[in-house]
Structure formats: structure tokens, C-alpha cells
N, C-alpha and C positions, 0 to 999 in steps of 0.2 A: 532786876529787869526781867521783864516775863514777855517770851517772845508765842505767840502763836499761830497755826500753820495748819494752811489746809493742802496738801496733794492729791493731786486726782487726776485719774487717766482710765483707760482702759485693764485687763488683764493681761498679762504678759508684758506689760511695759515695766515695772520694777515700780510700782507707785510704795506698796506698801513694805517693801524693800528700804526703798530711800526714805522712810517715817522711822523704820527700827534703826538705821544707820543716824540719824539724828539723836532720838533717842538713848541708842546703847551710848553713843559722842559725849551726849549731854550727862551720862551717870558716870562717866572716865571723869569729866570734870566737875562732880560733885554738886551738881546744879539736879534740882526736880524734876521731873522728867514725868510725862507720858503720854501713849503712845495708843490711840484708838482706831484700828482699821473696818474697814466697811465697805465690803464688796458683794454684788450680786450671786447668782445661784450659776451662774457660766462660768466663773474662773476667768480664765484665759479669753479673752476676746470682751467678756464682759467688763461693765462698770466699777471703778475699784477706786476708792480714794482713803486718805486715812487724817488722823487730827492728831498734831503733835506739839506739846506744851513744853517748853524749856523755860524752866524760873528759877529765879535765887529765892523765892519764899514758896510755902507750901502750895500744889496745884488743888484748889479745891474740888473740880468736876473736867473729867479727859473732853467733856463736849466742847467743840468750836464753832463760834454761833457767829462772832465777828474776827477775822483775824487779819493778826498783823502784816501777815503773806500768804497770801493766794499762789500755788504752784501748778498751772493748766497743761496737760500735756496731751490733751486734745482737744476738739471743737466742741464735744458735748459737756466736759470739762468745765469749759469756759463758761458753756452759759448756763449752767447749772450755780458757780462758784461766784461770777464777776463779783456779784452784788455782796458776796460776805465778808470782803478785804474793807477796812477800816478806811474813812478818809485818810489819805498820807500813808497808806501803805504799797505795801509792791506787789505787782501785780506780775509774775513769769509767766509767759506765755511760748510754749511750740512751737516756734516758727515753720515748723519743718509737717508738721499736721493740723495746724489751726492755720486757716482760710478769712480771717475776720478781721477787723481789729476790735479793739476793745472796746465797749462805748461808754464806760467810766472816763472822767475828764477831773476827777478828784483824787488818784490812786496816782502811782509811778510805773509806769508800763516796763516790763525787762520782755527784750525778744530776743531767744534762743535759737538757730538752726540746730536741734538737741540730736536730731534724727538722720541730718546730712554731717555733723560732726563726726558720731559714731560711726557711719558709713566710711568715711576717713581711715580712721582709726581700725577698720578694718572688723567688727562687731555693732551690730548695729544693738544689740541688747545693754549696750552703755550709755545710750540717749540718756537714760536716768541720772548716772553720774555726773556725767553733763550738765546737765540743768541743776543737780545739784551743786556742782561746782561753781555755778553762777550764782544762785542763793547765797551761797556761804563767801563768795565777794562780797554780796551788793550789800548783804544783813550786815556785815562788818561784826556785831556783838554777839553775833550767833555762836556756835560748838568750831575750835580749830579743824584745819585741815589737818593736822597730825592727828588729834582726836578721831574724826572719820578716818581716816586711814587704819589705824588701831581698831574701832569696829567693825570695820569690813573684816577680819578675821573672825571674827564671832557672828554675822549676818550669813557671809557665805558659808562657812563652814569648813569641816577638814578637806572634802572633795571638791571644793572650788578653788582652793589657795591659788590656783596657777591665774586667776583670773584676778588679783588683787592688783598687780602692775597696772595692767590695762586699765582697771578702774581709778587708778591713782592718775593714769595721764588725763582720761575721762577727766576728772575733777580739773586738774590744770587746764584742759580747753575751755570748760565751760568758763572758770575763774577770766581766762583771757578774754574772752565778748566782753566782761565787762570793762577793763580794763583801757 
């Protein structure tokens, strides 16, 4: 099974955060993996999305041109991406920053409040988890939540550790929208 993945948001959101955390997931479970980020010359505020491949057989090219999930975590996001999610795939959308709806009527729409969760939760720099938590429901065949859990210690690193809890509830809220 070969899953592929576009995220995309602004800087400072954790887009290509949550691409390495799928990926490092996907090498803990022995599956191909990889992991292409693509961000503008602002960093933080600017344009940032990334393409991430999870296969049981060899990835031949990191580029995603149709994929199986679309992950929007803003308005320009969206209509930059809509078009590249595959008929019958899923569409994540922001609720909490995207103003639109979708105008694909062939995809499966997911809508997130990623940004009012987080706020919850008391960090609002968890949106990302969030929405990834929802992902890794709705995909069902995707990287386990134990997996992700397991690479957040290697994404964040030794001076975030304290922050791995919080992103672990992160993931259970999102997981819950779908539910």
C-alpha cells in the first residue's frame, strides 16, 4: 500500500514538522519512506508545505503530483492543494483558519477546529498535532499512533522532551473529531 501526502500551511504552523513525524513513524515501521519539504524564503509566516510517501514497495520519486491526502491548514493552502488530492481521497481542512468550503465534490472533506483545539489545550503551537491526529484516524492504514508517538522524540529533540505529553493529547483530540 502506498500512501501519499501533501501538508501545507504557513511557517510557524509545524507543517513540515508533522511530514518528518510521519516519515521518521513510517521507518520505525519498516515501510519506505520519504519526506520532501518546500518552503519559501520567509520562514515563519511564510508558505511551507512538504510531500510525504509511505510505501510497502520502493518510492521511486519524493515528488507528489496526485495524492491520496491533501492536509490544508490554511486558506492559501487550500487553494493552492484542493485540486492535487486524488478522486476518493481526503481532503483535511482547518477549520479554525480556512473561511471556504471546498469546491471538490469528488474527495471526502475532514474539518478540523485544529487551532481552537490547541487553544484548549492550552498551546496553540499543537494545531498540528491535531490535525495530524485526525489524519492518522481517518487514513486507518497509515504509521500507528504509538509509532508517532516514538518520533516525536527524535523531531523534537532532547530540549523539547517536555512538550511530547501535550502533543500526544494533541493527537488524541484530533483522533476524537473523527470519531
Amino acid at each position: 500500500m502506498t500512501e501519499e501526502i501533501i501538508i501545507a500551511g504557513f511557517g510557524g504552523q509545524g507543517i513540515l514538522s508533522m511530514g518528518q513525524l510521519l516519515a521518521y513513524a513510517g521507518m520505525l515501521e519498516d515501510r519506505n519512506v520519504s519526506w520532501l519539504p518546500s518552503y519559501g524564503p520567509e520562514m515563519r509566516g511564510g508558505t511551507a508545505n512538504c510531500c510525504v510517501i509511505l510505501s510497502d514497495d520502493k518510492v521511486g520519486s519524493p515528488v507528489v503530483t496526485r495524492a491520496s491526502a491533501v492536509i490544508a491548514m490554511n486558506r492559501p493552502s487550500l487553494d493552492k492543494f484542493e485540486d492535487a488530492a486524488v478522486p476518493d481521497g481526503l481532503l483535511f481542512l482547518n477549520s479554525s483558519l480556512i473561511d471556504r468550503k471546498a469546491t471538490r465534490k469528488d474527495v471526502q472533506v475532514i474539518t478540523v477546529p485544529a487551532n481552537e483545539i490547541a487553544e484548549e489545550l492550552g498551546n496553540s503551537r499543537v494545531a498540528n498535532s491535531v490535525m495530524l491526529g485526525a489524519y492518522l484516524e481517518k487514513a486507518g492504514s497509515s504509521v500507528s499512533h504509538a509509532s508517532v508517538m516514538e518520533a516525536l522524540k527524535k523531531v523534537l529533540g532532547p530540549s523539547k522532551q517536555s512538550l511530547i505529553p501535550l502533543n500526544g493529547i494533541a493527537l488524541k483530540r484530533g483522533a476524537e473529531q473523527i470519531k
